[in-house]
C-alpha positions in Angstrom: -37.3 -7.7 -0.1 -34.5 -10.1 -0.7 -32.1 -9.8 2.7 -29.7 -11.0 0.2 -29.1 -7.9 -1.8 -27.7 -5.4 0.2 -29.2 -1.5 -0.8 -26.7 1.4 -2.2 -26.3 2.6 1.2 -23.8 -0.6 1.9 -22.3 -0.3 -0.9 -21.4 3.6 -0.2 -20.0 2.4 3.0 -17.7 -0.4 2.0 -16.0 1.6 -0.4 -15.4 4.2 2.1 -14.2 1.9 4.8 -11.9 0.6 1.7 -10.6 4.1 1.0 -9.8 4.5 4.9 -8.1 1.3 4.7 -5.7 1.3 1.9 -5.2 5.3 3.3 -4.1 4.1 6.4 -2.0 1.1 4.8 -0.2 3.4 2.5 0.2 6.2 5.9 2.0 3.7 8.1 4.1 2.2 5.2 5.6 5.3 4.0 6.3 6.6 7.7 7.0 3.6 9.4 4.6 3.6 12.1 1.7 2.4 13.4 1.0 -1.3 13.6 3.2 -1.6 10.1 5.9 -0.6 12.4 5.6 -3.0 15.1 5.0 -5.9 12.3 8.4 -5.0 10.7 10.1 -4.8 14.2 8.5 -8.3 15.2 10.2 -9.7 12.0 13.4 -8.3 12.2 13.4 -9.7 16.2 12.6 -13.1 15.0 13.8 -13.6 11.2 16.6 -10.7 10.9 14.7 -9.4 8.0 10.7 -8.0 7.0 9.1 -8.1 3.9 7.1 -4.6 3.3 4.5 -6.1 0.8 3.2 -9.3 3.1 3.7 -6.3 6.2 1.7 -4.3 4.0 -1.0 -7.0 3.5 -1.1 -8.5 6.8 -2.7 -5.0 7.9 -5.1 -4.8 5.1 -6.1 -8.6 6.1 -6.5 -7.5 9.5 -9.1 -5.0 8.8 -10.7 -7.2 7.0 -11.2 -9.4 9.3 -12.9 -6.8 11.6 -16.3 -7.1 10.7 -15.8 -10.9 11.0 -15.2 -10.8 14.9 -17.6 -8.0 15.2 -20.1 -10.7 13.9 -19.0 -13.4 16.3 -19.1 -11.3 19.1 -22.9 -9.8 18.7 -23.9 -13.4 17.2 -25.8 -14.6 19.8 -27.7 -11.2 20.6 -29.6 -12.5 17.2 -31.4 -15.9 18.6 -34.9 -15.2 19.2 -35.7 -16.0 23.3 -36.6 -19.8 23.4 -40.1 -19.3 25.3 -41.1 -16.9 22.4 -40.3 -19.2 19.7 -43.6 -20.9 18.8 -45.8 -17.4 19.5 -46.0 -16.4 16.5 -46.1 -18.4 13.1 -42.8 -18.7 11.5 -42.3 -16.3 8.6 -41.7 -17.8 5.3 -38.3 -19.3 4.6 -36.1 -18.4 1.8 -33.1 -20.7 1.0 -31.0 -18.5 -1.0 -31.2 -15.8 1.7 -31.0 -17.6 4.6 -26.9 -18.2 4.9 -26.3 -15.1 2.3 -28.1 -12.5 4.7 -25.0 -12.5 6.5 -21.9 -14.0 4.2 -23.1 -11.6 1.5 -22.5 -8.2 2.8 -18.5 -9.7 3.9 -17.8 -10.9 0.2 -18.8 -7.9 -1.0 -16.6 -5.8 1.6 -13.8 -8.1 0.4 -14.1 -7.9 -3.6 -14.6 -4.3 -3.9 -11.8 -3.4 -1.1 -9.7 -5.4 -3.3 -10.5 -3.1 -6.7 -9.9 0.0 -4.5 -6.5 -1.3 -3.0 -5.7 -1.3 -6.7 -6.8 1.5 -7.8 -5.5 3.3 -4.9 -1.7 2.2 -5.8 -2.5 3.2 -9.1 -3.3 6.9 -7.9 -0.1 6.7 -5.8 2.1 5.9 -8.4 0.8 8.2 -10.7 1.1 11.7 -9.1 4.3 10.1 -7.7 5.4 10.1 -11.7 3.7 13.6 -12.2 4.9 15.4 -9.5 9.0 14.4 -9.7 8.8 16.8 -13.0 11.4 17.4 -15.7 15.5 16.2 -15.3 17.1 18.9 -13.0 20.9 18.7 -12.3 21.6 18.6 -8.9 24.4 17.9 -6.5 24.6 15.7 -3.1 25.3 19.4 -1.3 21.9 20.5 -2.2 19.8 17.4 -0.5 21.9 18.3 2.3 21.5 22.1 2.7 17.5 21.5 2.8 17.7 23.5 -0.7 14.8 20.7 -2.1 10.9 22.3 -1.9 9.2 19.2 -3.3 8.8 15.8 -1.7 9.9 14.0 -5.1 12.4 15.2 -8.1 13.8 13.9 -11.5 17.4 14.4 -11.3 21.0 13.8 -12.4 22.4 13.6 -8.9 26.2 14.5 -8.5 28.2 13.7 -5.4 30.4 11.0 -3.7 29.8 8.0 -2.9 30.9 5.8 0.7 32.1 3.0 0.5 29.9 1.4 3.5 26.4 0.3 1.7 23.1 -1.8 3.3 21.9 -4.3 0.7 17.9 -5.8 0.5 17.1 -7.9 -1.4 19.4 -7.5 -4.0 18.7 -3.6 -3.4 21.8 -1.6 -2.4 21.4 1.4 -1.0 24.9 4.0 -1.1 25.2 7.1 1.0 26.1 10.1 -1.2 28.1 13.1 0.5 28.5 16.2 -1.4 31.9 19.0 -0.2 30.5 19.3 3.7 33.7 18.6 5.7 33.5 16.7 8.8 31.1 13.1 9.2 27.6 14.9 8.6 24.4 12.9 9.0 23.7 10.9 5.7 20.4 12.5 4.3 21.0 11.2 0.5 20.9 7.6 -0.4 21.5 6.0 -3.9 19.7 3.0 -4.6 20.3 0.5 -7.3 20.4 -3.0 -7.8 23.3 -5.3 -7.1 23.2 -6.5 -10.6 23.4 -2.6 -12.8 25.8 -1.5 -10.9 28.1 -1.3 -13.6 25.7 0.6 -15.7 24.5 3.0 -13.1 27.3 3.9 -11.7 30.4 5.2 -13.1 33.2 7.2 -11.4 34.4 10.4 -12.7 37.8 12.2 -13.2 37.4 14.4 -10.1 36.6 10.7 -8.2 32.8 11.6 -7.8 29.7 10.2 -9.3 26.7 11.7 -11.1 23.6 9.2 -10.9 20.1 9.9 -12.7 17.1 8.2 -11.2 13.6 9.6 -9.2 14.7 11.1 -5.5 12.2 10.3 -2.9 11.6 11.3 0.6 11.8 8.1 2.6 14.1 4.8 4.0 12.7 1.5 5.1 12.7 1.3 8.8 15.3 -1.6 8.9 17.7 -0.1 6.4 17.9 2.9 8.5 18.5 0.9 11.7 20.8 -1.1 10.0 23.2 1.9 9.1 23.1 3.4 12.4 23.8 -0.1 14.5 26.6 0.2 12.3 27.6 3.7 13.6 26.4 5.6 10.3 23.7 8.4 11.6 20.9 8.8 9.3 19.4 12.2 9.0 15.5 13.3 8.8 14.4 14.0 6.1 16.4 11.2 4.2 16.3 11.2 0.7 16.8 7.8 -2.0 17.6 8.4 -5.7 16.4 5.4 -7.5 19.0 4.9 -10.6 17.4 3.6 -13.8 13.7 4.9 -12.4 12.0 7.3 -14.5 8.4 9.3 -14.4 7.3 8.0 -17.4 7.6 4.6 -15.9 5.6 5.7 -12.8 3.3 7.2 -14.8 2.4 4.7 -17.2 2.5 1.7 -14.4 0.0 4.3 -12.2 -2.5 4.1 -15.4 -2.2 0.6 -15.7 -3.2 -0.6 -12.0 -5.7 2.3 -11.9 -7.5 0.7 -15.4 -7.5 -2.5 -13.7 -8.8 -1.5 -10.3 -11.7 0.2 -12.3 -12.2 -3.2 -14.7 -12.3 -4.9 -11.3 -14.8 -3.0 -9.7 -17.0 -3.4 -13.2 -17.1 -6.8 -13.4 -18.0 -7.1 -9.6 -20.3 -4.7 -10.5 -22.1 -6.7 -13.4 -21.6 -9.9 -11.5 -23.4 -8.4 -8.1 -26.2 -6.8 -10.5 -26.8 -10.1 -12.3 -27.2 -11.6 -9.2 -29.6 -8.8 -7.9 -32.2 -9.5 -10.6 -31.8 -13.4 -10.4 -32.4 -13.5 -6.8 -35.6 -11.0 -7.6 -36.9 -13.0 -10.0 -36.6 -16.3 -7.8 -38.2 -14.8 -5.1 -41.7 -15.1 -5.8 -41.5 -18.6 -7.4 -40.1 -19.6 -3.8 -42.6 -18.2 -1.9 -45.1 -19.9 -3.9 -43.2 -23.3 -3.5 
């Protein structure tokens, strides 16, 4: 048996250690917690602004690199004890499997966590586009009242807009109020780039504005700190319609990533199967060398 090729088992278990993984990553994104929290918070300290994706990756990296310490540490319980070295005739020597035995099984855990990091963006972004449904009209006064069941909706959104706004990366983000007198908590955000402003938002007779995009539960961590340092309370749940964002788009981008994580996976795959039968086949012809 080739030490090289690691069995089915192995490969079971790296895939499920990449599902837990990216389901973790994706957990502490969308809530703000966790270590992505304390990332985001060390970057705000330091550079005054965070970057979710390379947040978002320095975790996945980190797990990765898990089984590499794990190996470093229990290294040395591996070297036979030096007075029982020459007892026994050394066992025949195999080149290729000698340094693979042990960088194999990590390259492997890399590559296919990669295809399933993929894919599992792909799934995200798919029921993100099935689940927001067909156009609804709704107002600012119904994100407000708690009238909302679902976590995600398609919508033309009516209500007025504040003129106080938090801007990232080019991203501005607009509390919407609906009739509620008084200064209530902002728990409706409109989002929309810097640059289609113009296009996605126009004012109405009546001075309010009726924006169509995909409504989503959720606010970065540093946007929402930013409006309350500047004395704007942010309420929970908080809601963001993205203007110009549509479920077909969600949809369609879900498929794509989700083809590609799965033509990923098959050419690692084919690639770790080819290898499979080479090494087999050279493994004889060494041992008779």
């Amino acid at each position: 048996m080739n030490p090289a090729n690691p069995n089915p088992q192995n490969k079971i278990l790296i895939t499920s250690i990449a599902i837990v993984v990216v389901g973790l990553t994706l957990y502490w994104t969308f809530t703000y917690t966790g270590p992505y929290r304390y990332l985001a918070e060390f970057q705000l300290k330091w550079l005054g602004f965070y970057s979710p994706k390379l947040t978002a990756m320095v975790i996945i990296l980190g797990f990765l690199l898990i089984p590499v310490l794990i190996k470093l540490i229990f290294r040395g319980a591996e070297r036979p004890v030096p007075e029982m070295q020459n007892a026994n005739p050394a066992p025949a020597s195999f080149p290729n499997a000698a340094g693979g035995a042990v960088a194999q099984p990590l390259r492997q855990y890399i590559r296919y966590s990669a295809a399933v990091i993929i894919f599992g963006f792909g799934v995200w972004c798919y029921l993100n586009g099935t689940q927001a449904g067909n156009l609804q009209e709704l107002s600012a006064t119904d994100f407000q009242n708690g009238n909302l069941s679902s976590r995600i909706v398609y919508a033309d959104v009516k209500g007025r807009l504040s003129g106080m706004y938090i801007g990232q990366n080019h991203y501005l983000y607009i509390p919407m109020f609906g009739e509620t007198a008084g200064n209530p908590p902002v728990q409706l955000l409109v989002g929309v780039n810097e640059n289609q402003t113009k296009k996605y938002l126009h004012r109405e007779a009546d001075g309010n504005f009726t924006v169509r995009g995909v409504a989503d539960k959720g606010l970065p961590g540093d946007i929402k700190y930013a409006f309350e340092k500047n004395g704007i309370a942010v309420g929970n749940p908080v809601w963001v319609v993205h203007t110009g964002r549509e479920p077909g788009s969600d949809r369609n981008l879900g498929l794509g990533l989700m083809a590609a994580g799965i033509v990923f996976g098959a050419v690692l795959f084919g690639v770790d199967s080819y290898r499979k039968k080479k090494n087999a086949a050279a493994g004889p012809l060494q041992a008779l060398a």
